[in-house]
Backbone as CSV, one residue per row, in Angstrom:
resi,resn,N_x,N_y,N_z,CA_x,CA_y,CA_z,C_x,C_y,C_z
1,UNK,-4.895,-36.494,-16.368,-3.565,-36.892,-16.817,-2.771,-35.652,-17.204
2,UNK,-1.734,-35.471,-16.918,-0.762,-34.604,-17.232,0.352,-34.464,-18.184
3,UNK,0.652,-34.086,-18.902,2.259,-34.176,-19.625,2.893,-33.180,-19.584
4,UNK,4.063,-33.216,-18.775,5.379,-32.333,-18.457,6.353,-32.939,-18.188
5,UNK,7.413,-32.065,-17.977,9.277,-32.631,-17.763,8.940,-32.512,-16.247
6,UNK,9.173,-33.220,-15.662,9.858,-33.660,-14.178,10.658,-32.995,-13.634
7,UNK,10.375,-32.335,-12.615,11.436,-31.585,-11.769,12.206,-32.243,-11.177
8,UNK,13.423,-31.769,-11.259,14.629,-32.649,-10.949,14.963,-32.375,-9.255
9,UNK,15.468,-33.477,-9.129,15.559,-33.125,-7.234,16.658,-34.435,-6.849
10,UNK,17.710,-33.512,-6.677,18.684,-34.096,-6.379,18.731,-35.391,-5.224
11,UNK,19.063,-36.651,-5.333,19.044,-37.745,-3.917,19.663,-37.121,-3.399
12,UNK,20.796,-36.623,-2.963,21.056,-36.187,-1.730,20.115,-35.361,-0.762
13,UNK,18.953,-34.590,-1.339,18.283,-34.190,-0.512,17.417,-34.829,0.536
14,UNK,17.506,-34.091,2.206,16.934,-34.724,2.879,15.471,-34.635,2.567
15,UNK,14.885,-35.929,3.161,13.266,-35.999,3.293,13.062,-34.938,3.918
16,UNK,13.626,-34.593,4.804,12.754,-33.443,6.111,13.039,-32.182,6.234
17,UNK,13.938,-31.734,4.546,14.563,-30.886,4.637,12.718,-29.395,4.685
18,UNK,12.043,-29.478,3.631,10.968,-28.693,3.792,10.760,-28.134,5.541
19,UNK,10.721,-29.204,6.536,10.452,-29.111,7.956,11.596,-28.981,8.778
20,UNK,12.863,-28.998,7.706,14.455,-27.778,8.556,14.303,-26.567,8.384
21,UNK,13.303,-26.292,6.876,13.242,-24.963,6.500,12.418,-24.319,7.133
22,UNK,11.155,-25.077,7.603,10.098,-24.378,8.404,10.710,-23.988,10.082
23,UNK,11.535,-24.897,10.533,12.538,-24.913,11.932,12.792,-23.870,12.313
24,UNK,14.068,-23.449,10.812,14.575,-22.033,10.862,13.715,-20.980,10.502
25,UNK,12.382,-20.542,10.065,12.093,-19.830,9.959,11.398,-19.174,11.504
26,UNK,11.089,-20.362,11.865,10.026,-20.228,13.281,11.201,-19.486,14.254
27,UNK,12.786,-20.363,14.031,13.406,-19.795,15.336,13.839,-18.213,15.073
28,UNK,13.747,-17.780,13.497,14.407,-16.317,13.457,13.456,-15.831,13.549
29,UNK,12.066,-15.626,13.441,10.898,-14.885,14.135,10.810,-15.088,15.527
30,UNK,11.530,-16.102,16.396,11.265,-15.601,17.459,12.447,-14.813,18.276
31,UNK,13.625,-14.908,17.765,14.956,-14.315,17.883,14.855,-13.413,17.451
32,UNK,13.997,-12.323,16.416,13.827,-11.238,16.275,12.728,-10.602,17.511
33,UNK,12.093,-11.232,17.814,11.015,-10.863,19.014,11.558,-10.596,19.568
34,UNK,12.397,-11.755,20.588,13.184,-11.577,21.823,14.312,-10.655,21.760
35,UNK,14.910,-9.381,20.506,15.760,-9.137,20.613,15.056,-7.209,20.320
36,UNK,13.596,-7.305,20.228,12.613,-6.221,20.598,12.476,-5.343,19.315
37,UNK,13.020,-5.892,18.059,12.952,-5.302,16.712,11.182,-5.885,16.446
38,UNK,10.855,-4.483,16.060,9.665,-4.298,15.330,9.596,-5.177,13.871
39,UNK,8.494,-6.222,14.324,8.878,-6.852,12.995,8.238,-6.119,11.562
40,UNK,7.288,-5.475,11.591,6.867,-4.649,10.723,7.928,-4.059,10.066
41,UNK,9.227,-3.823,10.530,10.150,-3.093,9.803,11.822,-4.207,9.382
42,UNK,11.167,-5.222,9.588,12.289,-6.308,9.457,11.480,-6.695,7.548
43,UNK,13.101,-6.608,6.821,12.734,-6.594,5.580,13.236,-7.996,5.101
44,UNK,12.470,-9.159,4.312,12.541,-10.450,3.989,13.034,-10.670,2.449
45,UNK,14.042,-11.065,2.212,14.089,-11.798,0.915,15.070,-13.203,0.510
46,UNK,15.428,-13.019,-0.458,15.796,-14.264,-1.056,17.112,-14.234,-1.842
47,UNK,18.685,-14.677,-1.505,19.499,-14.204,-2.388,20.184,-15.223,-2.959
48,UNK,20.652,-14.747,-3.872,21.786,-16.211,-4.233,22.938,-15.108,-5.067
49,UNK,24.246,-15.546,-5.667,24.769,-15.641,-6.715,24.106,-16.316,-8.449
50,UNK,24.584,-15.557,-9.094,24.358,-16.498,-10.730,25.508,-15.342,-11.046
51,UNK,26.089,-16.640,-12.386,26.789,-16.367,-13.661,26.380,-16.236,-14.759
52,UNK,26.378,-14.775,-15.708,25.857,-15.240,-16.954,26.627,-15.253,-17.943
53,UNK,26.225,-15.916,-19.025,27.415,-15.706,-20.105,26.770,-15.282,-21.477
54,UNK,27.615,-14.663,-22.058,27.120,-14.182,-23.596,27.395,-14.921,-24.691
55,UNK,27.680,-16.332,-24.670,27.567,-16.901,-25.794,26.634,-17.924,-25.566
56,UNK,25.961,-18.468,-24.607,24.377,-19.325,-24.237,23.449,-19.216,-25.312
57,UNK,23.412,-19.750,-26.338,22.233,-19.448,-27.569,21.257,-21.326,-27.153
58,UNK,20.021,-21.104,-26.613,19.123,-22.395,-26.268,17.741,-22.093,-26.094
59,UNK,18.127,-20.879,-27.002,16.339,-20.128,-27.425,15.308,-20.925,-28.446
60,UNK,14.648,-21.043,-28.300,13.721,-22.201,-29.265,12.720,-21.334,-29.558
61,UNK,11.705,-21.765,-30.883,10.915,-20.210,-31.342,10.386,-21.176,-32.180
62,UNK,9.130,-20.679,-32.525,7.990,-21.547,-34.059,8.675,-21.071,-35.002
63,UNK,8.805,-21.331,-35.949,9.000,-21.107,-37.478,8.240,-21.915,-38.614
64,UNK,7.852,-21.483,-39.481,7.260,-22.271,-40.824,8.313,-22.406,-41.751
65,UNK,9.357,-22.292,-41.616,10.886,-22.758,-42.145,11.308,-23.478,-41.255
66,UNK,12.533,-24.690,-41.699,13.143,-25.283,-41.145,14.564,-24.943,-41.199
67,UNK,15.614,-25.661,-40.569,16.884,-25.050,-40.472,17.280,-23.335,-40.337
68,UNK,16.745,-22.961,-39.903,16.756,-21.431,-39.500,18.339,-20.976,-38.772
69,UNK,18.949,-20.099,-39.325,20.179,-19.476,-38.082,20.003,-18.379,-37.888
70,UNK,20.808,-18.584,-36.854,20.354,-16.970,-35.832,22.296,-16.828,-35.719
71,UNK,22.383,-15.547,-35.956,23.723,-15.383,-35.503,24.084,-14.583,-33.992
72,UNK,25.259,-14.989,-33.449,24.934,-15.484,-32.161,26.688,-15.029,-31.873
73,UNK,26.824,-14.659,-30.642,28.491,-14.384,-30.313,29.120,-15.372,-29.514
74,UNK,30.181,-16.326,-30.133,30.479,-17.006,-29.569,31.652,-16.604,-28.675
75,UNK,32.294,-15.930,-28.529,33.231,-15.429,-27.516,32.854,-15.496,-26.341
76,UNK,33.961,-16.193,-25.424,33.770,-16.946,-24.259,33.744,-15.803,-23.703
77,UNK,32.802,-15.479,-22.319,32.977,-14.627,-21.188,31.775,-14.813,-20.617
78,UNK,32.286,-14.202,-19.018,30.596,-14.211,-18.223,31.087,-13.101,-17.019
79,UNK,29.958,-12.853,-16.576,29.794,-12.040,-15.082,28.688,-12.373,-14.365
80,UNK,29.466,-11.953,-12.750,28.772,-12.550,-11.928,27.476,-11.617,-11.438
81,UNK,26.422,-12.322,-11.013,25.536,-10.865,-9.982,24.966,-11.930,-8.856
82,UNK,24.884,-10.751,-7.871,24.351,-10.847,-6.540,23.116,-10.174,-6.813
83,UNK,21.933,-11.605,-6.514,20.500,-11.378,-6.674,19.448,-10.536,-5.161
84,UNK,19.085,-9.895,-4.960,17.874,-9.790,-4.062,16.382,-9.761,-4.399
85,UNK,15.604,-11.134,-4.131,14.001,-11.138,-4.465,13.657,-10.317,-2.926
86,UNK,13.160,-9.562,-3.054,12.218,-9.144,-1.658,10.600,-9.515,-1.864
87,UNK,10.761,-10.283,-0.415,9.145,-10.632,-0.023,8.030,-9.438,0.372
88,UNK,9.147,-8.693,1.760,8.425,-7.356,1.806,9.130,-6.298,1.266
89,UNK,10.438,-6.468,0.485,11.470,-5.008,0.445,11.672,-5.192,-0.883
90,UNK,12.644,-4.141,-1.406,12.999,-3.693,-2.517,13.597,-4.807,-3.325
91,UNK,13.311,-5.655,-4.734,14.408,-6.277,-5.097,15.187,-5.184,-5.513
92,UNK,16.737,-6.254,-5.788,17.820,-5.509,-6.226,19.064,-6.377,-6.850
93,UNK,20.010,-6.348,-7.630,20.725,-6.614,-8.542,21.919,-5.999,-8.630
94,UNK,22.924,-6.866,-8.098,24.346,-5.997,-8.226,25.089,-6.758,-8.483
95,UNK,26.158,-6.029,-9.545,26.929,-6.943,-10.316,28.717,-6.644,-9.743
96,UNK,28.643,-7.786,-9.601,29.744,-8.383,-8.765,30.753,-8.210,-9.561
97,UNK,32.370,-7.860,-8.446,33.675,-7.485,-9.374,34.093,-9.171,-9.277
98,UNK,33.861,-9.897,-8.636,33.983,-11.105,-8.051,33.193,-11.864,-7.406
99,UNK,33.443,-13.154,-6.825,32.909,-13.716,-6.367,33.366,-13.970,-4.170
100,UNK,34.014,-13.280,-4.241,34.857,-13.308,-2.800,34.323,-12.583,-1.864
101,UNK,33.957,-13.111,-0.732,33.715,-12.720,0.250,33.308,-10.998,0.530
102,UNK,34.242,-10.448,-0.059,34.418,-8.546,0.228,33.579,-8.012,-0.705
103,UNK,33.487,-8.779,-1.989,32.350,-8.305,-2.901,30.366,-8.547,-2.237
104,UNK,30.659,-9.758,-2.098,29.572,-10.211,-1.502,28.650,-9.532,-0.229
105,UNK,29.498,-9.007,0.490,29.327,-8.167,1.765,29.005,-6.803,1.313
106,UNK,29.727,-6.096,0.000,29.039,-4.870,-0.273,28.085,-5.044,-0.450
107,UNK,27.843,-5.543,-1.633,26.475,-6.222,-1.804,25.259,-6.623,-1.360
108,UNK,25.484,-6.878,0.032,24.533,-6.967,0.920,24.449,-5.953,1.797
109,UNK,25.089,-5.023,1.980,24.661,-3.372,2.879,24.551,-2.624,1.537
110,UNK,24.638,-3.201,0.416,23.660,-1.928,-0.425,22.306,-2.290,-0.291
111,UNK,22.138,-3.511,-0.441,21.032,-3.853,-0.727,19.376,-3.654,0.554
112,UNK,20.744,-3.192,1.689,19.965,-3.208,3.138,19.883,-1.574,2.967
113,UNK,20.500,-0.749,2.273,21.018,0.508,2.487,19.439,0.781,1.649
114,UNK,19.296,0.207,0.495,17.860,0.743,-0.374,16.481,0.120,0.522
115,UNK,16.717,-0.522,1.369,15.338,-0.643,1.952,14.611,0.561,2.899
116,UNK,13.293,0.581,2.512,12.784,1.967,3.120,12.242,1.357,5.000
117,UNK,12.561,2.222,5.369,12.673,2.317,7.328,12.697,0.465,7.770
118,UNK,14.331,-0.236,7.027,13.845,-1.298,7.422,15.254,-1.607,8.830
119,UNK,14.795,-2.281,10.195,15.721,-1.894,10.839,16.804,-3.402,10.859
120,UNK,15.897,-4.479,10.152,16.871,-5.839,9.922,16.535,-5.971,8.640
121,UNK,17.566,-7.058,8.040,16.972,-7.404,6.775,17.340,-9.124,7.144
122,UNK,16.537,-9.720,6.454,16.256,-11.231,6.905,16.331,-11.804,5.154
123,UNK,17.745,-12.831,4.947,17.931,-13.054,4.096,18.137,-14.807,3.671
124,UNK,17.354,-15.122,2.734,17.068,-16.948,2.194,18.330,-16.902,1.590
125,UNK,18.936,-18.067,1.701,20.131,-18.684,0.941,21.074,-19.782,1.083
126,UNK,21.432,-20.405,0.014,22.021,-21.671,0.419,23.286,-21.501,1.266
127,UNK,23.859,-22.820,1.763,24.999,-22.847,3.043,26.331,-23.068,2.135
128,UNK,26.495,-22.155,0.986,27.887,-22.464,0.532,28.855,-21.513,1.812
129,UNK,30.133,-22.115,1.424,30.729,-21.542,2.457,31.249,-19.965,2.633
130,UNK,30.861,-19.368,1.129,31.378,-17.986,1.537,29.909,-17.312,2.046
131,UNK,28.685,-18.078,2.612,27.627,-17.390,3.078,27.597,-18.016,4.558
132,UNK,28.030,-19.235,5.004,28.025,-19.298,6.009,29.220,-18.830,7.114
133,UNK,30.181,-18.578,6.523,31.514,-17.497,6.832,30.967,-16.069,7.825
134,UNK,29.699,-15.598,6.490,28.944,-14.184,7.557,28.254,-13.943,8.507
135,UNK,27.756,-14.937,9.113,27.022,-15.019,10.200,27.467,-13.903,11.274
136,UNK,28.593,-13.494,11.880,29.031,-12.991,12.671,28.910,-11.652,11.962
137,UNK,29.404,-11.012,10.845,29.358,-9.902,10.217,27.674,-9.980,9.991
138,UNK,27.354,-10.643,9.843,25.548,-10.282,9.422,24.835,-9.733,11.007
139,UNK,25.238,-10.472,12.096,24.628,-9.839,13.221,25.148,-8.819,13.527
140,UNK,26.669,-8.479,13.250,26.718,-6.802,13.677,26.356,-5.983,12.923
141,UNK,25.365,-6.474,11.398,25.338,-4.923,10.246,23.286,-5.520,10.176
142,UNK,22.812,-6.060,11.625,21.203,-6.383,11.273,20.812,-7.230,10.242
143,UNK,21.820,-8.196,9.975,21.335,-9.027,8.725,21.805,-10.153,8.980
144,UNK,20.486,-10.986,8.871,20.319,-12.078,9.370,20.594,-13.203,8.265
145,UNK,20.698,-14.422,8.648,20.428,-15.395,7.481,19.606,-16.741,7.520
146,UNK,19.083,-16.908,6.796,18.809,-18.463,7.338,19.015,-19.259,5.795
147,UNK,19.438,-20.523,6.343,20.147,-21.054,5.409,18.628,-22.832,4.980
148,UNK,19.538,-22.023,3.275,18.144,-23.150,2.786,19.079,-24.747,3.033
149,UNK,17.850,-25.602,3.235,18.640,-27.068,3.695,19.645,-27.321,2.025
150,UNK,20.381,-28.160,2.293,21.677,-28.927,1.074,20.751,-29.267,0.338
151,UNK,21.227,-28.800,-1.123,20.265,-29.658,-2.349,19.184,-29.531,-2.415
152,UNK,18.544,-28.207,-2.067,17.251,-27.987,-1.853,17.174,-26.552,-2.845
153,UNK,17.527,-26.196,-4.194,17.382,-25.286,-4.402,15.777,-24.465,-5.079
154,UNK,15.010,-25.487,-4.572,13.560,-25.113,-5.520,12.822,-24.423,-4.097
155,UNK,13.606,-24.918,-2.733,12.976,-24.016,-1.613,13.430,-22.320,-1.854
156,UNK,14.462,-22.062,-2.314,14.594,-20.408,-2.913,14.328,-20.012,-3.865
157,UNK,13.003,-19.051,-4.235,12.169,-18.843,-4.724,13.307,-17.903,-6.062
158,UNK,14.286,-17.140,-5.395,14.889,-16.641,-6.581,15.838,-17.272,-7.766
159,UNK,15.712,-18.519,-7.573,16.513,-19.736,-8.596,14.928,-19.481,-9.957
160,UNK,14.094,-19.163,-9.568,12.933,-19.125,-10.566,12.939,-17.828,-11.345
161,UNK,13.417,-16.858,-10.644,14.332,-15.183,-11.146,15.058,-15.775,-11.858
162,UNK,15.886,-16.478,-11.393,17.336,-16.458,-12.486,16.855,-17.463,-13.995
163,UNK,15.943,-18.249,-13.433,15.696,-19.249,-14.840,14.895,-18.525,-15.895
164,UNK,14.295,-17.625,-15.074,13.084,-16.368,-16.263,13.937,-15.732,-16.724
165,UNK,15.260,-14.756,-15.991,16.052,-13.910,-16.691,16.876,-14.957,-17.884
166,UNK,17.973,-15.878,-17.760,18.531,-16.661,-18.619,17.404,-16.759,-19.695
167,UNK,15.995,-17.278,-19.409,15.644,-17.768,-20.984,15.060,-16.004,-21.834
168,UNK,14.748,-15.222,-20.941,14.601,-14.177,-21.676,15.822,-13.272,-22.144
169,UNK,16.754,-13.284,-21.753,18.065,-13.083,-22.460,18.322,-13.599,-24.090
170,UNK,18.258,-14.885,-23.951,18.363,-15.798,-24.977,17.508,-15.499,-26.624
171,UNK,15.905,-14.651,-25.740,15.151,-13.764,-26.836,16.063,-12.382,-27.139
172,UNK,16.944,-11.710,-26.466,17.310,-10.496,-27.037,18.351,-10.992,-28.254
173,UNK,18.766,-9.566,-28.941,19.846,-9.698,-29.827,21.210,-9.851,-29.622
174,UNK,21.994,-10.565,-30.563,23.735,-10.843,-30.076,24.059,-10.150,-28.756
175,UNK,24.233,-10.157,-27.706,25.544,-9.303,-27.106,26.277,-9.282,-27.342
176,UNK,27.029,-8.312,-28.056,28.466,-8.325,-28.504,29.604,-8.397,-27.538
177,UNK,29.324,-7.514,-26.257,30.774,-7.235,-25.567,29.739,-7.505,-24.154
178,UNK,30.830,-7.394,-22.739,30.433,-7.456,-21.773,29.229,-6.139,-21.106
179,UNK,29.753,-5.226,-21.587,28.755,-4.041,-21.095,27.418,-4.947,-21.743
180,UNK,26.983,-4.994,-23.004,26.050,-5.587,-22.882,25.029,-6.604,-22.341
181,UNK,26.087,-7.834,-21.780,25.488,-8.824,-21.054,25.263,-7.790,-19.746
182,UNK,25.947,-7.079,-18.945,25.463,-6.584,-18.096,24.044,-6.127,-17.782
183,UNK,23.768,-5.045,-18.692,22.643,-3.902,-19.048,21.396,-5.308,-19.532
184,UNK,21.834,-6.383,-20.519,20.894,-6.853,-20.905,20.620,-7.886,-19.568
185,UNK,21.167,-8.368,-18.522,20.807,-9.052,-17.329,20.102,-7.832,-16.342
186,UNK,20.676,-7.282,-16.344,19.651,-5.962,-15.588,18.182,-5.648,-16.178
187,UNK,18.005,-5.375,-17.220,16.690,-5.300,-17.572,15.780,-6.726,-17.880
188,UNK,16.590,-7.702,-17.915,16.007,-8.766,-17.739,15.559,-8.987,-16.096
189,UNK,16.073,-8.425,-15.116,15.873,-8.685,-13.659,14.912,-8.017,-13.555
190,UNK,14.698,-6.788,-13.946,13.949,-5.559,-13.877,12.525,-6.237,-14.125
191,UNK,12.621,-7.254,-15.488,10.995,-7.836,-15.606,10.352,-8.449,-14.763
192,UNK,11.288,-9.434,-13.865,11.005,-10.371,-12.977,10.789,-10.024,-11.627
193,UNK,11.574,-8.804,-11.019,12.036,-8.760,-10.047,10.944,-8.537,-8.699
194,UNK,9.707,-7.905,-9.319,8.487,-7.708,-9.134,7.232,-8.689,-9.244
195,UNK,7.379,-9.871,-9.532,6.737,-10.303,-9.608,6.508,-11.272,-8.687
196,UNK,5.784,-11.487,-7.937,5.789,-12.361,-6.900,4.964,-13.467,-6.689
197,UNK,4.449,-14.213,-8.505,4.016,-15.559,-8.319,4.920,-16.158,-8.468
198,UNK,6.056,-16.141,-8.252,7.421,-16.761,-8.082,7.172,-17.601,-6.746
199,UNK,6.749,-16.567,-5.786,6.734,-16.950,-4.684,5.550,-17.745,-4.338
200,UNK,4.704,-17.089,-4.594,3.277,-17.898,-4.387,2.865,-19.236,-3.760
201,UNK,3.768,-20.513,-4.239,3.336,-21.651,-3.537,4.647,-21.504,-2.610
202,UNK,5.493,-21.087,-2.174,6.392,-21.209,-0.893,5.990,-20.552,-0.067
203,UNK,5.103,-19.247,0.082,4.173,-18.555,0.636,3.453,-19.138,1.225
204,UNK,2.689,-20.329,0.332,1.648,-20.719,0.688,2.023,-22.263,1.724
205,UNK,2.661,-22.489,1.705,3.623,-23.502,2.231,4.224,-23.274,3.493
206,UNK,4.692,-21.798,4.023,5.328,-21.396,5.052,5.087,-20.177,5.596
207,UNK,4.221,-19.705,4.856,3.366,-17.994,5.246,3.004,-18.410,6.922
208,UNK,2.713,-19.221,6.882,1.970,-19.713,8.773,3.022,-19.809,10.030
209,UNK,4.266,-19.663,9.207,5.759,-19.106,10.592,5.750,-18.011,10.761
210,UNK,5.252,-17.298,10.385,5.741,-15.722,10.919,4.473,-14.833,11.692
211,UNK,4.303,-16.371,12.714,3.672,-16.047,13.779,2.748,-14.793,13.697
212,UNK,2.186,-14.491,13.224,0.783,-13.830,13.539,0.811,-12.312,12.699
213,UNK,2.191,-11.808,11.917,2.464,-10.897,11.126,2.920,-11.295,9.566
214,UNK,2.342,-10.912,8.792,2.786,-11.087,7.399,3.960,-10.417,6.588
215,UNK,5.045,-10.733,6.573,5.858,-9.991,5.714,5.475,-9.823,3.751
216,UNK,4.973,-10.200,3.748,4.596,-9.428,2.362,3.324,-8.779,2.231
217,UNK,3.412,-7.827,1.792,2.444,-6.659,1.673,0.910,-7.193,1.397
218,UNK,0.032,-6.551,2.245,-1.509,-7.215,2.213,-2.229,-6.929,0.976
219,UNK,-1.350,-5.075,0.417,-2.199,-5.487,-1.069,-1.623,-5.891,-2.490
220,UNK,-0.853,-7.023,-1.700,-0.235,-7.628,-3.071,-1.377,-8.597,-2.937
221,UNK,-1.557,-9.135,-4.811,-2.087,-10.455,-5.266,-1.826,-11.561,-5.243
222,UNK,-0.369,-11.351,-5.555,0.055,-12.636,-5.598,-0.004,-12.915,-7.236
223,UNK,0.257,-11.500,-8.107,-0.153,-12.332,-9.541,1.500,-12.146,-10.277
């Protein structure tokens, strides 16, 4: 018998969405074949957008006192970042002037720019519309996409990044001003960003598409 909270999963999601996701993975391993890129050097990850904000106080903690306060900054503000989990490549973290299209696109040739001898980069993410817009700019700069099915956000492994960074934020002290939420979301990424039992059961779930080569490193654990 078990006791836990229930993962939430939106009805709109399709039944067969898991086996759209496996679809697209099979057809961009073989569209990288047929197009004679070494897949050994094709670099895999996982991106999304998040917003954070500096007045979020939903930190919970033991105490042997009751009614306890924590003082806390309520001044409204947030900033955006553009996430990269890498399966085989570098994560990375860049904080967005915006949310528009031109930001988004730097963002993604930096993030291709820090990968070591990689000659594509192959990127997870949902089909909002300023990601399905790049398709055409992603094949002329080697960067691919494949798009996670609608309402499926527990198939991208970096929604589990962003839920570790938010609640460990929540342990640091006040942020007073924006530089801080910045620096303190960065070193919060910094904890996570490496860790790859994030990934572990989607691995284990879809590791068997990429036809006969492994994109994540053989002497990782998996811990």
């Amino acid at each position: 018998m078990y006791f836990y909270k229930p993962r939430p999963r939106d009805y709109h999601r399709a039944e067969e969405a898991p086996e759209q996701l496996r679809q697209r993975i099979k057809a961009t391993v073989d569209a990288i074949q047929a197009m004679g890129i070494d897949p050994e050097r094709v670099k895999w990850g996982f991106s999304d957008e998040v917003a954070a904000q500096r007045h979020v106080n939903n930190a919970r903690f033991w105490a042997f006192e009751p009614h306890l306060c924590r003082v806390v900054n309520t001044d409204r503000g947030s900033q955006s970042f553009f996430g990269f989990y890498g399966l085989n490549a570098i994560s990375q973290l860049v904080t967005l002037a915006d949310g528009k299209t031109e930001a988004i696109t730097e963002a993604l040739l930096w993030v291709k720019s820090q990968q070591t001898d990689g000659a594509a980069l192959i990127i997870f993410w949902d089909n909002a519309t300023t990601h399905t817009a790049l398709n055409t700019w992603g094949w002329e700069h080697r960067i691919f996409f494949i798009y996670i099915p609608a309402y499926s956000p527990d198939l991208n492994p970096i929604e589990k990044i962003w839920k570790g960074v938010k609640r460990w934020m929540t342990e640091q002290s006040m942020l007073k001003n924006m530089d801080e939420l910045v620096s303190v979301f960065h070193a919060g990424f910094d904890q996570f960003k490496d860790k790859l039992s994030f990934i572990k059961s989607w691995w284990e779930q879809y590791g068997e598409e990429f036809s006969g080569y492994s994109p994540m490193p053989v002497s990782n654990t998996l811990q």
